[in-house]
C-alpha positions in Angstrom: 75.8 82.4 147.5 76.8 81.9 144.0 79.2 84.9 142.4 78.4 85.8 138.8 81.7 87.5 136.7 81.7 89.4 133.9 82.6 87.1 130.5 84.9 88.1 128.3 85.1 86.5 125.0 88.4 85.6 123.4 90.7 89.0 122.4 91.2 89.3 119.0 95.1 89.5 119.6 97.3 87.8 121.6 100.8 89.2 121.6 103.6 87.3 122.8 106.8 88.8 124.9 109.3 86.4 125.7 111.0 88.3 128.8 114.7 87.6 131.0 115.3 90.3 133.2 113.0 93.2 131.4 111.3 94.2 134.4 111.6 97.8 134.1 110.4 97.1 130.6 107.4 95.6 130.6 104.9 98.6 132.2 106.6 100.6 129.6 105.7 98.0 126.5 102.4 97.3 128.1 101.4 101.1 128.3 102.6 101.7 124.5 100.6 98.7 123.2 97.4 100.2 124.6 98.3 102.9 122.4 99.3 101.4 119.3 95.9 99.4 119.4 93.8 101.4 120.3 90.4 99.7 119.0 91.3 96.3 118.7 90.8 93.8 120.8 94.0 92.4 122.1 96.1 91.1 125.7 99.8 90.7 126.1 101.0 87.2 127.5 104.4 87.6 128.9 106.1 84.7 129.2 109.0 85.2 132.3 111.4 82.3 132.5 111.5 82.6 136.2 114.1 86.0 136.5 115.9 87.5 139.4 115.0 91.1 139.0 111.2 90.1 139.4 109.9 90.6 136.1 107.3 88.5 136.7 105.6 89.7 139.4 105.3 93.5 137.6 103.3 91.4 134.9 101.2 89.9 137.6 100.9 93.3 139.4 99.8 95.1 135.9 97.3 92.0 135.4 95.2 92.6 138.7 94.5 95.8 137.2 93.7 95.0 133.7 92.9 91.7 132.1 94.5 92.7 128.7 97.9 91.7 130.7 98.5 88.3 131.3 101.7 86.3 132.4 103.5 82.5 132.6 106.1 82.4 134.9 108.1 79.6 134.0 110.5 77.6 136.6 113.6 75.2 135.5 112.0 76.1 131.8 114.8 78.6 130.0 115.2 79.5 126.0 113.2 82.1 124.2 112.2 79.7 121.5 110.3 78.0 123.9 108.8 80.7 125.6 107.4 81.5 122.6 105.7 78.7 121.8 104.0 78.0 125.3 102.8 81.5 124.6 101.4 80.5 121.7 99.6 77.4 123.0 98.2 79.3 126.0 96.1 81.9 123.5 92.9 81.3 122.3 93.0 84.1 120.2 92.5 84.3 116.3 96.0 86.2 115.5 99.4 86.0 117.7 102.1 88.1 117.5 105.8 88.0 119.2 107.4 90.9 120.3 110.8 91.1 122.3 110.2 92.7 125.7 113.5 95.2 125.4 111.2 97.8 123.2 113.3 97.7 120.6 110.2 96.4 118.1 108.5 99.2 117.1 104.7 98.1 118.4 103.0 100.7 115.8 103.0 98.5 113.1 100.9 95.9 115.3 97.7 97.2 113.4 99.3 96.8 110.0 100.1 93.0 110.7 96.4 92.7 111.8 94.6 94.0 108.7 97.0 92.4 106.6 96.3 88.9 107.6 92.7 89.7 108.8 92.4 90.7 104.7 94.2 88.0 103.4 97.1 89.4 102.3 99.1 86.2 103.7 98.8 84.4 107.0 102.2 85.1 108.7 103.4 89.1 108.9 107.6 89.9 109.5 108.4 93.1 110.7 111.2 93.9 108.4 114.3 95.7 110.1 115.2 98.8 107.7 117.6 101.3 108.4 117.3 105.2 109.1 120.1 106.6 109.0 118.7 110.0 111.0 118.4 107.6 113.8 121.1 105.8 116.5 121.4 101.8 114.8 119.3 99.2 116.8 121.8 96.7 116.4 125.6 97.1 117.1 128.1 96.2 113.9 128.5 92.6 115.3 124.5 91.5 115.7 124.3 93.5 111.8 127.3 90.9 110.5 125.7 88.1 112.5 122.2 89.0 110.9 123.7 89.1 107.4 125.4 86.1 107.5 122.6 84.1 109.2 119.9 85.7 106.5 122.0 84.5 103.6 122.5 81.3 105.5 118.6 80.8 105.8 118.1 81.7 101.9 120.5 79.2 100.4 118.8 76.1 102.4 115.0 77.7 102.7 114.9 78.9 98.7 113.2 82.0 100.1 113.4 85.6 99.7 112.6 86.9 102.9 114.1 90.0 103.6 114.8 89.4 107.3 114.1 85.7 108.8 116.2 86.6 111.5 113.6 89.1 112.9 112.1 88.5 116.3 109.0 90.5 115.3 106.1 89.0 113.6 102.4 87.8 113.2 100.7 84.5 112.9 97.5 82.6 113.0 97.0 81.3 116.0 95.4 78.0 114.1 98.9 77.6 112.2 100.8 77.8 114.6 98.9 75.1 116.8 99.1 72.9 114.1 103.9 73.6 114.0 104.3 73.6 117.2 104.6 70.1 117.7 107.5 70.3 115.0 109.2 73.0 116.6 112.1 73.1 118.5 111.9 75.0 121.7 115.8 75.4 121.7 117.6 79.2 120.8 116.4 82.4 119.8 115.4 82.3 115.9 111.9 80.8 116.1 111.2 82.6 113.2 113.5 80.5 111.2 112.5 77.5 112.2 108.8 78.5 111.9 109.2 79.4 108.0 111.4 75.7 107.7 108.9 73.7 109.2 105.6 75.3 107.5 106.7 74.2 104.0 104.6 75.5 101.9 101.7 76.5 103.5 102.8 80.1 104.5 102.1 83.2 102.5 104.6 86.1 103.6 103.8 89.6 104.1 106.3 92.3 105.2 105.9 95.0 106.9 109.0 97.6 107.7 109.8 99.3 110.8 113.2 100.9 112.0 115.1 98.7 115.2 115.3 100.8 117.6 118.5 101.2 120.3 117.5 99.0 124.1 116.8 101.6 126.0 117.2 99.4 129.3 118.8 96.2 130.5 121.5 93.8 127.8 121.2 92.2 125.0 120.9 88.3 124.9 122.1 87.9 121.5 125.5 87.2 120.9 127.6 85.7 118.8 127.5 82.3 120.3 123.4 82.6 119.1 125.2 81.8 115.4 125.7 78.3 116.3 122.0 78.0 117.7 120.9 79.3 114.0 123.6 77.0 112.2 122.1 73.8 114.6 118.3 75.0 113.3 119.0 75.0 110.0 121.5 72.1 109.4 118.3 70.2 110.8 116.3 71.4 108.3 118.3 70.7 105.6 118.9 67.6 106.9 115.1 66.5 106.5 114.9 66.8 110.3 116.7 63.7 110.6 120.0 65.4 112.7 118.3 67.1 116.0 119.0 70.6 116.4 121.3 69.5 119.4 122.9 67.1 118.0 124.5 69.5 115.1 125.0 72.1 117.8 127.1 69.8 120.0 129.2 68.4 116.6 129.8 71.9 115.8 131.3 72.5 118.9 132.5 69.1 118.2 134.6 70.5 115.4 135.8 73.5 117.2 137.2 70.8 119.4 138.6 68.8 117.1 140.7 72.0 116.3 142.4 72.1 119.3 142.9 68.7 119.5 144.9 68.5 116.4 146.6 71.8 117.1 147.3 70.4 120.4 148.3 67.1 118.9 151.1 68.8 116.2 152.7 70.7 119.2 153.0 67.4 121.5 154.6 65.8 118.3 156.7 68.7 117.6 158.1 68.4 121.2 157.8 64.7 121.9 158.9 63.2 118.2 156.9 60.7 116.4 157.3 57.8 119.4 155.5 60.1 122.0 152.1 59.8 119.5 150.1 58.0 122.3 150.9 60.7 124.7 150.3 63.7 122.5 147.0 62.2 121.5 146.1 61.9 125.4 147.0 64.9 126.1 145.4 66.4 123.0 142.1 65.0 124.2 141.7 66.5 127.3 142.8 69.4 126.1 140.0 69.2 123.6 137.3 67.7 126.3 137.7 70.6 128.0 137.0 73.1 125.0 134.4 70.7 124.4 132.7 70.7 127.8 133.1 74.7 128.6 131.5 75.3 125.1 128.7 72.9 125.2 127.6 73.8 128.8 127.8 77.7 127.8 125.8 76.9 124.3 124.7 73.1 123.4 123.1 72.8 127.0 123.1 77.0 128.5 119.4 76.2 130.2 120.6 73.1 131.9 124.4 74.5 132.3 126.6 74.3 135.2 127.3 77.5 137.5 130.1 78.5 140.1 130.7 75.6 142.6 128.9 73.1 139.9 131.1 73.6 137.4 133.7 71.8 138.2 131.7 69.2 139.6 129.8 68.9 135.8 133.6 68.9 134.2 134.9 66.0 136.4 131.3 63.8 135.5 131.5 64.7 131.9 135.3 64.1 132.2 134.5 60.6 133.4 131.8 59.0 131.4 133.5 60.3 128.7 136.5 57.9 129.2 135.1 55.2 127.4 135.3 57.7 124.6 138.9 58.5 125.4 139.6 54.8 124.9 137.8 54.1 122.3 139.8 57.6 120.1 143.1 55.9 121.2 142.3 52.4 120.0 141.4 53.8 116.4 143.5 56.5 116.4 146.8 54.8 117.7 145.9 51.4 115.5 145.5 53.9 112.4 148.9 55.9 113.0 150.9 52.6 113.1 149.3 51.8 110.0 151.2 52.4 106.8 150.4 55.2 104.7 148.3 56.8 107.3 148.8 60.1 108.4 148.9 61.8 111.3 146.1 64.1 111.0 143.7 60.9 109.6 144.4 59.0 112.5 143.9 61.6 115.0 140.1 62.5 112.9 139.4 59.1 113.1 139.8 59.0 116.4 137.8 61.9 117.5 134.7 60.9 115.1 134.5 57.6 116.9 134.2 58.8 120.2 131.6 62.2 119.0 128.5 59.7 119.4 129.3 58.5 123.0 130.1 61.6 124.3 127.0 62.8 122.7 124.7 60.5 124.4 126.4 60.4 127.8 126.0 64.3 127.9 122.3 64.4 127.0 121.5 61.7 129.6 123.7 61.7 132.5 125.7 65.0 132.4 123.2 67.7 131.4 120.4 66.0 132.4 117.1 68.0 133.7 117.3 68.5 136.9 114.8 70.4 139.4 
């Protein structure tokens, strides 16, 4: 006996909510977005990156009772930007939009991203953040300073005058989008950014302005170690995509290392004298490893990182292939200090620059690996 279901043709609308523990969210968004579009044909794809409070199985509990709700649960997959994007490649709709699950995205203004890329006004839509000052502030004094900075950042390298890149809110053709995504980096929390970077010229920019509101449940992801995620995406960019996003991340970690090593260095030195070099550089660079390794596991790698027990057990592996690195930063640096007219300070850079590019490649393959 053969079964014959209802079709439904394609929605109109797909939007996109990258969600981390938002599961008393999600019923709340889905009910206001049958509100806000009202008329239009749309579904929400939530896109759960496998959390503990069950998010995932409200979406899947709202989507046996209406097919406008649809969700991807993903397993040892973590990082918004990539959420995002399988989001985007499961639709087969004409528009998609991306909305944070933590309601703070005012979801009226859906229908005004619609009909302004449905007219032609542009084909990608930013929900501009503006202030009202009759209302509590959606984003606490640090995220506003972080937002500044990032936004000025973003218009120096990208030549733009986007009012807010660093939104999280915003509208696309789905047929664009296909086409970037192969070019995108599924890696931090601006995919905005590195959408607008990678299209070139072919976008045409509409704004539309909404006030932020306060989270009304669960935290914030966004922090301030996010910044280096945003100064990793666009250092690639401006490097002609030749440096991987990464890459810069881990050599800007790199140089908060090399901070403590040479502060580290100048006290050994002050203590030990000029003849105990080779032991303050040692001891400088594990002092520096370990900055290195606590920061790149929280930031560089944070969807492959380390937890409790592990931790210690990912310090002593990248602790150990990173010897040959060790070596190779005394060699240069010890060679360079005896050298006449060098100082101090140069021998110790030179030593830590020669050993950045093994570390790096040791830590992407062996130490924070994929694992299931």
């Amino acid at each position: 006996m053969s079964l014959e279901h209802p079709i439904r043709p394609a929605p109109n609308l797909s939007v996109i909510a990258p969600t981390y523990r938002e599961a008393k969210n999600v019923p709340v968004l889905f009910e206001r977005l049958k509100a806000a579009l009202h008329g239009v044909d749309w579904e929400l794809i939530v896109v759960d990156d496998d959390s503990p409070d069950g998010t995932y199985d409200v979406a899947f509990a709202i989507a046996r009772q209406d097919t406008r709700m649809r969700c991807l649960r993903r397993v040892n997959r973590f990082g918004l930007a990539g959420a995002v994007i399988e989001g985007w490649l499961a639709s087969s709709a004409d528009y998609v939009a991306v909305i944070d699950g933590d309601l703070q995205h005012d979801e009226r203004i859906l229908p005004k991203m619609l009909e302004a890329l449905a007219t032609g006004q542009g084909n990608l839509a930013i929900g501009t953040r503006v202030e009202d000052k009759t209302q509590p502030a959606g984003l606490s004094p640090a995220r506003a300073m972080l937002s500044e900075l990032g936004t000025t950042l973003f218009r120096r390298v990208a030549g733009t005058t986007v009012s807010d890149p660093m939104s999280g809110f915003f509208m696309v053709a789905r047929s664009l989008v296909a086409t970037l995504a192969p070019r995108l980096s599924p890696d931090g929390f601006k995919i905005l950014v590195d959408v607008i970077l990678s299209a070139d010229d072919a976008l045409e920019i509409v704004e539309i302005p909404y006030v932020f509101r306060p989270r009304e449940e669960g935290e914030s992801k966004l922090s301030a170690l996010v910044g280096l995620e945003f100064l990793g995406l666009v250092a690639h960019h401006a490097s002609g995509a030749l440096l991987p996003t990464r890459f810069v991340m881990f050599a800007l970690i790199g140089g908060v290392g090399l901070i403590v090593h040479l502060a580290a260095l100048w006290l050994f030195l002050t203590w030990l004298g000029s003849d105990g070099f080779v032991a303050g550089q040692f001891g400088a660079t594990l002092l520096a490893m370990a900055s290195n390794f606590v920061l790149n596991n929280e930031i560089t790698y944070r969807a492959r990182r380390f937890r409790g027990s592990k931790l210690l057990i990912g310090f002593v592996l990248f602790s150990t292939l990173c010897g040959v690195g060790i070596l190779a930063n005394l060699d240069v640096s010890t060679w360079l200090f005896r050298r006449e007219g060098v100082y101090w300070w140069a021998a110790g850079v030179s030593g830590a620059l020669v050993a950045v590019v093994w570390n790096y490649a040791v830590s992407s393959t062996f130490v924070w690996r994929r694992r299931r």
